[in-house]
LOLUM-411881 format. One record per residue (C-alpha): x, y negated, z negated; residue number from 0. Coordinates in Angstrom, 1 decimal. Layout:
LOLUM-411881
+--------+--------+--------+------+
|      u |      v |      w | resi |
+--------+--------+--------+------+
|      X |      Y |      Z |  NUM |
...
+--------+--------+--------+------+
END
This chain:
LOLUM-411881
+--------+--------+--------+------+
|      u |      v |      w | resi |
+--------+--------+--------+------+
|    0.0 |    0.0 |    0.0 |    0 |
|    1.3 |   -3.1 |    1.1 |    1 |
|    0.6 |   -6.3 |   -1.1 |    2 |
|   -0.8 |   -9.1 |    0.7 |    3 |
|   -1.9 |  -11.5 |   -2.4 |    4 |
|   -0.8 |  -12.3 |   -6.1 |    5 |
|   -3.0 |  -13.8 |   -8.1 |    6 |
|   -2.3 |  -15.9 |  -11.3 |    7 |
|   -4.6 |  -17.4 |  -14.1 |    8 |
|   -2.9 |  -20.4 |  -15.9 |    9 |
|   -3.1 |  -21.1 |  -19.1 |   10 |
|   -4.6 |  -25.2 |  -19.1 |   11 |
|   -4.9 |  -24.7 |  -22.8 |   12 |
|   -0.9 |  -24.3 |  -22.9 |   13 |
|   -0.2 |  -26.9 |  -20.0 |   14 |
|   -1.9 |  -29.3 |  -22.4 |   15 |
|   -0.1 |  -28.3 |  -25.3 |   16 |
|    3.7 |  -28.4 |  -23.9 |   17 |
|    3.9 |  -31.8 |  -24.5 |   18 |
|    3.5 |  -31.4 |  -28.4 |   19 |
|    6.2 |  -28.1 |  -28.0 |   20 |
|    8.4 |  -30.8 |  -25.8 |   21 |
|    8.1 |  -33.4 |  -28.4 |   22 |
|    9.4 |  -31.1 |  -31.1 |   23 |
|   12.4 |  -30.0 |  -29.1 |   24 |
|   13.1 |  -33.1 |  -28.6 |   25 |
|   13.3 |  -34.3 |  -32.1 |   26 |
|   15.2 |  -30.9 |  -33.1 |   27 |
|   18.1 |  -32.1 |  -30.4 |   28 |
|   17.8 |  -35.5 |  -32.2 |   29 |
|   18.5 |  -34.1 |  -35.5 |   30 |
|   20.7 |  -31.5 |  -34.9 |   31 |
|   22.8 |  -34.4 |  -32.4 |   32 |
|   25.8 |  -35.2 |  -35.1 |   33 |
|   26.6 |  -31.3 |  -35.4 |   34 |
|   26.1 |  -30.3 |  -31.5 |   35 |
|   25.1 |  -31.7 |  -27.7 |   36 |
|   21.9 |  -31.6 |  -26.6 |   37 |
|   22.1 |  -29.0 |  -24.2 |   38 |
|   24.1 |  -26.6 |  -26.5 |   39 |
|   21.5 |  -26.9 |  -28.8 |   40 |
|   18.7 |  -26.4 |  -26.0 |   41 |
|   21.2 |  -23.4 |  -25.0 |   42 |
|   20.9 |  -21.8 |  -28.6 |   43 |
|   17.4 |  -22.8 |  -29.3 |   44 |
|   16.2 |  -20.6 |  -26.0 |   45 |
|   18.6 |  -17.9 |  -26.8 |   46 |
|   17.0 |  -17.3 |  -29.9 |   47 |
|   13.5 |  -18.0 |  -28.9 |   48 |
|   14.4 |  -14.6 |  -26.2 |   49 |
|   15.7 |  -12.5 |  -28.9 |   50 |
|   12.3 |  -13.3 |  -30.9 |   51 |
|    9.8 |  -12.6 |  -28.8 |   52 |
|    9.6 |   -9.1 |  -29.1 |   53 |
|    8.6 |  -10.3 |  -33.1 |   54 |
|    6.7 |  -13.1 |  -32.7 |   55 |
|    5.2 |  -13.5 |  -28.8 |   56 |
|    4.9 |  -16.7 |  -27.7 |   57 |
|    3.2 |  -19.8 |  -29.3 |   58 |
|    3.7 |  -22.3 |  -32.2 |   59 |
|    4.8 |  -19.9 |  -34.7 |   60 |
|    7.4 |  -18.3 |  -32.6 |   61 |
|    8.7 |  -21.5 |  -31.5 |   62 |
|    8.8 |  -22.9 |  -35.1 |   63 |
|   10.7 |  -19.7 |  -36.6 |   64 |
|   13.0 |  -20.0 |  -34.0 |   65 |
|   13.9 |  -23.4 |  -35.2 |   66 |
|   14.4 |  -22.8 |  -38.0 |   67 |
+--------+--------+--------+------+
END
């Protein structure tokens, strides 16, 4: 069978949340600037996001936990 179509349902509810996840990140990188650059702390902050979704999925309380 040959596939001709893929089909994807976004998620509007988490489109219109980003900007509250951005803001946070953004604030993190602003607080953590006198100990490390921006993107190393971006880097990190991903990296361990990965590793934790297995635990916590995706969503605020992943996000926050990772933070921290």
């Amino acid at each position: 069978m040959t596939i001709k179509l893929i089909c994807l349902d976004a998620d509007d509810t988490l489109w219109h949340n980003m900007r509250h996840f951005n803001a946070t990140e953004d604030a993190l990188l602003d607080m953590l600037h006198p100990f490390a650059e921006a993107d190393m702390t971006r880097e990190r902050l991903i990296a361990c996001e990965t590793r934790n979704l297995p635990l916590y999925g995706y969503g605020a309380k992943g996000f926050t936990l990772s933070m921290i």
